[in-house]
Structures are given as C-alpha cells and as structure tokens.
C-alpha positions as CSV (number, residue, x, y, z in Angstrom):
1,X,75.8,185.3,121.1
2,X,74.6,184.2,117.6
3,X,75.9,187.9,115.5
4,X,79.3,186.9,117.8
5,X,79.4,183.5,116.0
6,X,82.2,184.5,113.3
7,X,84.0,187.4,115.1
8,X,86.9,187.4,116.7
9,X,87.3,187.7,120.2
10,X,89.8,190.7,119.9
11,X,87.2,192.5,118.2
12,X,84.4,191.9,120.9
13,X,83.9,194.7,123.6
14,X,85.0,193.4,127.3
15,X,81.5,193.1,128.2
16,X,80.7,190.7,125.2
17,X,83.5,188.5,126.6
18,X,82.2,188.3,129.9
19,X,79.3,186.2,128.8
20,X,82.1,183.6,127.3
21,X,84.2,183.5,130.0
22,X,81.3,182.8,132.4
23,X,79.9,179.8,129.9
24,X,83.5,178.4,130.1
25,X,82.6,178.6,134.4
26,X,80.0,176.8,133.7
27,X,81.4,173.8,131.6
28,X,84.6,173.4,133.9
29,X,82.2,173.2,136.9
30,X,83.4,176.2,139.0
31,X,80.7,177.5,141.6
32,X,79.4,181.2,141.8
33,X,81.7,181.3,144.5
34,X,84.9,180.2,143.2
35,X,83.9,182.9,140.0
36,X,86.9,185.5,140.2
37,X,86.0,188.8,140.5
38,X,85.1,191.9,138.5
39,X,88.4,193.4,138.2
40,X,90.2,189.7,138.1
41,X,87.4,189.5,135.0
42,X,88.7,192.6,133.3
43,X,92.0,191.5,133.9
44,X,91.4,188.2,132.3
45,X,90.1,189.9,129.7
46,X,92.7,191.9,128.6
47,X,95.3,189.0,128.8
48,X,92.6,186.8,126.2
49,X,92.2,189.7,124.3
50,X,96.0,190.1,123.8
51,X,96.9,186.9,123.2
52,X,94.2,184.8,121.5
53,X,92.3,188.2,120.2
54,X,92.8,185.5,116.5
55,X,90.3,183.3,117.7
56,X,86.5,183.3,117.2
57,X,84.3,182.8,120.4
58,X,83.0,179.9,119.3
59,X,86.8,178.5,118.9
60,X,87.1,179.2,122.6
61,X,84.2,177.7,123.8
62,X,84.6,174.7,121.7
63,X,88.5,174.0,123.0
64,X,86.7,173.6,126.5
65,X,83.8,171.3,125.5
66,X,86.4,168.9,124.1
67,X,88.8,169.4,127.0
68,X,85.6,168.7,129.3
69,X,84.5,165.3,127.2
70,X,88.0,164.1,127.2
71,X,88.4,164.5,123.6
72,X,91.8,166.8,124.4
73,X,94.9,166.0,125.9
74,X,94.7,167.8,129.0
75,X,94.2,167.6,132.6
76,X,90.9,169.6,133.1
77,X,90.9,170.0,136.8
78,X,90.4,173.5,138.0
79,X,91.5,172.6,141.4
80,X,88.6,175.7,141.8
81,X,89.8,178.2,140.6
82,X,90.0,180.1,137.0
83,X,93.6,181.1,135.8
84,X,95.2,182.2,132.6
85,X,97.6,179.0,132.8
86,X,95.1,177.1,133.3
87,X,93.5,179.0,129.8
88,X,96.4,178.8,128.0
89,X,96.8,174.9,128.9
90,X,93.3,174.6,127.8
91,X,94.3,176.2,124.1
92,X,97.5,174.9,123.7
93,X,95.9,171.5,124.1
94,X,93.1,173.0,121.3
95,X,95.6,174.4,118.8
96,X,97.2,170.8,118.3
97,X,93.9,168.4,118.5
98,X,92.9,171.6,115.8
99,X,95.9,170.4,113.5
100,X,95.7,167.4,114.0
101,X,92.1,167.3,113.0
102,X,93.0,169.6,109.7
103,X,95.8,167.3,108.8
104,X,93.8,164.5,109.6
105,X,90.9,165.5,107.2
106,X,92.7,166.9,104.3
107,X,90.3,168.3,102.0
108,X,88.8,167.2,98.2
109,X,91.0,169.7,97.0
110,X,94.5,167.9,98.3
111,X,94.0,165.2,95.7
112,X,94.0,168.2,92.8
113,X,97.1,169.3,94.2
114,X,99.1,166.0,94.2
115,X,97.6,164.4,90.3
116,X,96.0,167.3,88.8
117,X,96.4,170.9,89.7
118,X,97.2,172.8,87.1
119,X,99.7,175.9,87.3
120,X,97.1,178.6,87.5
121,X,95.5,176.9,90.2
122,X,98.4,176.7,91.8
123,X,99.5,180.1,91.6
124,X,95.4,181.2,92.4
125,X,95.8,179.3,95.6
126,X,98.8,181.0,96.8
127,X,96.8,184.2,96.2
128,X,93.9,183.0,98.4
129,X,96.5,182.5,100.9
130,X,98.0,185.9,100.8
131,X,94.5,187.2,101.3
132,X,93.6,185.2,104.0
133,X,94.0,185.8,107.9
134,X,95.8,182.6,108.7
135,X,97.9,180.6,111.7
136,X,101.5,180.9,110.8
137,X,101.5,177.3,112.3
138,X,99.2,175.5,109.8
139,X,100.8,176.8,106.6
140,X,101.1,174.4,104.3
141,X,104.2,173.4,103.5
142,X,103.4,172.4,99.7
143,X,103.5,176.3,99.5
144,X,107.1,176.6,100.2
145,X,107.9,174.4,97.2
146,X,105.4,176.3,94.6
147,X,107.1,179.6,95.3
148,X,110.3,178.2,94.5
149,X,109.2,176.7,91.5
150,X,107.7,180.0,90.1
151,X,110.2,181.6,91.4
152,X,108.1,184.3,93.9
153,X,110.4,184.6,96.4
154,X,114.0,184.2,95.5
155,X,116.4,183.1,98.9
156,X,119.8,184.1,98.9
157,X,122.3,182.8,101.2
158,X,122.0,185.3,103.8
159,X,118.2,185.2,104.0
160,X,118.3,181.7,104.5
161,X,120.5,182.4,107.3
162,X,118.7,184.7,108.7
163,X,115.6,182.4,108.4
164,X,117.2,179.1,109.6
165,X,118.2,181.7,112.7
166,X,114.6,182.8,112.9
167,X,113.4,179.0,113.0
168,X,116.0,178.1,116.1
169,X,114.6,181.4,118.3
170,X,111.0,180.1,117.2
171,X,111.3,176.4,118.1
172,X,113.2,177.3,121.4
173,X,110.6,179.8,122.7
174,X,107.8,177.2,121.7
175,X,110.0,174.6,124.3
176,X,110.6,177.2,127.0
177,X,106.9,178.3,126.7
178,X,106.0,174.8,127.3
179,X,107.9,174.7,130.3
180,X,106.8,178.1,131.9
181,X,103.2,176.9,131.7
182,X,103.1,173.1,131.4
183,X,106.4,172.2,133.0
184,X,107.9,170.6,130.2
185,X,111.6,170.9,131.3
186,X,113.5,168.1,129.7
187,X,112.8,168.7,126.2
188,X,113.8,172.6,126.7
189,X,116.3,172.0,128.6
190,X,117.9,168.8,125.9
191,X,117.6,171.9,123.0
192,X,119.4,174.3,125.1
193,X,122.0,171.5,125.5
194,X,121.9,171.3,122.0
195,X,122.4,174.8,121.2
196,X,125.6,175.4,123.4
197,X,126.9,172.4,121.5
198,X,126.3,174.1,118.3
199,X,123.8,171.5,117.1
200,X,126.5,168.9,116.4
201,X,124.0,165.9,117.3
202,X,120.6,167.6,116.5
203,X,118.2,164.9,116.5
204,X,115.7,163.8,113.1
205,X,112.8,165.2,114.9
206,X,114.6,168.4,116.2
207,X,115.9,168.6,112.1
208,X,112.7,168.4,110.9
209,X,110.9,170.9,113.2
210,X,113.2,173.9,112.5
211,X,113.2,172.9,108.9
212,X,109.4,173.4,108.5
213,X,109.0,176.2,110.8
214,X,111.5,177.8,108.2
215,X,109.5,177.1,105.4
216,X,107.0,178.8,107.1
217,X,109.1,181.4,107.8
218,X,109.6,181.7,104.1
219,X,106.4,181.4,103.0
220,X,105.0,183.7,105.7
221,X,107.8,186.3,104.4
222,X,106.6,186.2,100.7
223,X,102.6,186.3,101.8
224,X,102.9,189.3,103.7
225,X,105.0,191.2,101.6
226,X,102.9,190.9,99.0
227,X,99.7,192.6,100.5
C-alpha cells in the first residue's frame, strides 16, 4: 500500500481498491460475514472510482479513522452492512471537517498575502493555482479579487449572469443532494421556496453562499481556460 500513498484512487486498478475497501471493513467493525460480495465489491468500486476517483487512498482511509474516533460529524453505525450512502455520508462528513481544518490552519504564507505580498507573487500564485489539480470547493476566494485587479479575466454583464445562474443550480443540487442521501429536507425544500418566489427574501447566509460559489465559478473559469 506504501507506492499507493500519493495516487489517486481513480488511477488504482479495481484490485488495488479492494485492499482499501476491506481496511475500511475492518475500522467500521463489519464481520467477514456481513462483507458484501465479489460482484457487490466491483460494483462498489466502480461507483468510488466514478465519484471520488480525486481522492488519494490514504484520504479515504483517513475520513473513516476520524469518523470512527468521533472526530467527524457523523453517525458511524453500519447497522451491518456496507453501502454507498453510507460512503458518501462518511466523505461528505470528511470534505467539510477537511475545510474546516485548512481554513482553520491557514498557512505562513497567508500573512504575505494580507501585509506583504508583492504583485509578482501574487500573480506567481495564481499560476500555481492554474497548474494545480484542485477542489473547486476550497478555492480561495482572495483569488477572485487578484484577477480583477490585474484584470485576467474581464466579466461582462451577461457572464455574470450566466455565472450568478451557474451558482443558484450549484447551491440547489448541493441541498437536494443533502437530502437524497442524508435527509436534509427543510433547508432544500426553504431554497426551493425561495426560488419560486424569485429570491425576494433570500436570506444573509443563502446571499453569501451563492456569492462565493460564483467567485469560484469565476475563478475556476479563468484557471482552466488558461491551461
């Protein structure tokens, strides 16, 4: 498992996954018994493979060693049995300790960019991002305001609606996806409310959501048209 350390999963053969899957068994406490089976396995693997082929193996087995220590917001009973919600629960609860824990910890280099980064750095840092192979959901936002002010990506009026639209389909699909898997109803069903009534009492926190998910947007637009 060691040479798997820093790939990712979706570039693991089935049979390396296996192996994961099976130590994630083990933390949960499922018995041999309750294991699913070969072709359940292969089926499993397909839907990981397709959805989370972003993450490293070691990602995955470190979201269930927090989940099983408690350090994770999530129920953790199996009720024994392995399913994909159950997976997907697992991660979902990962990917926001994960942010939290990044924003939490903001690195040496933060400090540069608030008191003394100078423009070249600034500009060589958006070029490390535009290189990198990064989660749409953890861009920094700071970004958004650098390629305005070097004017990298010009928005006109009809991008930005186009991108303010884009934000809305993003934010609602994040709520409704909360409430296929984790049954999260109310606070889809409030935003569909909301959108029949043409947003006419959006709330602060509803604002600011779809505002930084279309910063992202934007930044995400000028990052990958530029590779």
């Amino acid at each position: 498992m060691e040479c798997q350390n820093s790939t990712k999963i979706i570039n693991l053969s089935n049979a390396d996954i296996i192996p994961i899957l099976h130590r994630i068994f083990l933390l949960i406490g499922l018995r041999k018994v309750q294991y699913p089976t070969a072709e359940e396995d292969m089926f499993n693997v397909t839907f990981i493979k397709k959805n989370f082929g972003h993450k490293l193996s070691t990602e995955i087995i470190e979201a269930f060693e927090l989940a099983v220590t408690g350090k994770l917001d999530v129920d953790v009973k199996h009720y024994d049995q392995f399913t994909l919600p159950y997976f997907c629960k697992i991660m979902d609860a990962y990917r926001i300790f994960n942010n939290e824990r990044i924003l939490a910890t903001p690195p040496p280099k933060l400090k540069e960019i608030a008191y003394q980064m100078t423009d070249e750095e600034r500009l060589n840092e958006i070029e490390e991002w535009r290189k990198k192979d990064y989660d749409f959901k953890i861009l920094p936002l700071y970004l958004y305001d650098w390629l305005l002010k070097y004017s990298l990506h010009a928005i006109t009026d009809d991008l930005k609606a186009d991108y303010y639209s884009r934000a809305v389909r993003v934010h609602e699909n994040e709520l409704r996806r909360n409430f296929e898997l984790f049954g999260e109803k109310q606070p889809y069903a409030d935003f569909l409310k909301l959108k029949a009534n043409n947003f006419e009492k959006i709330s602060d926190k509803d604002l600011s959501t779809i505002n930084n998910i279309f910063k992202r947007i934007f930044i995400n637009e000028y990052l990958k048209c530029s590779q």
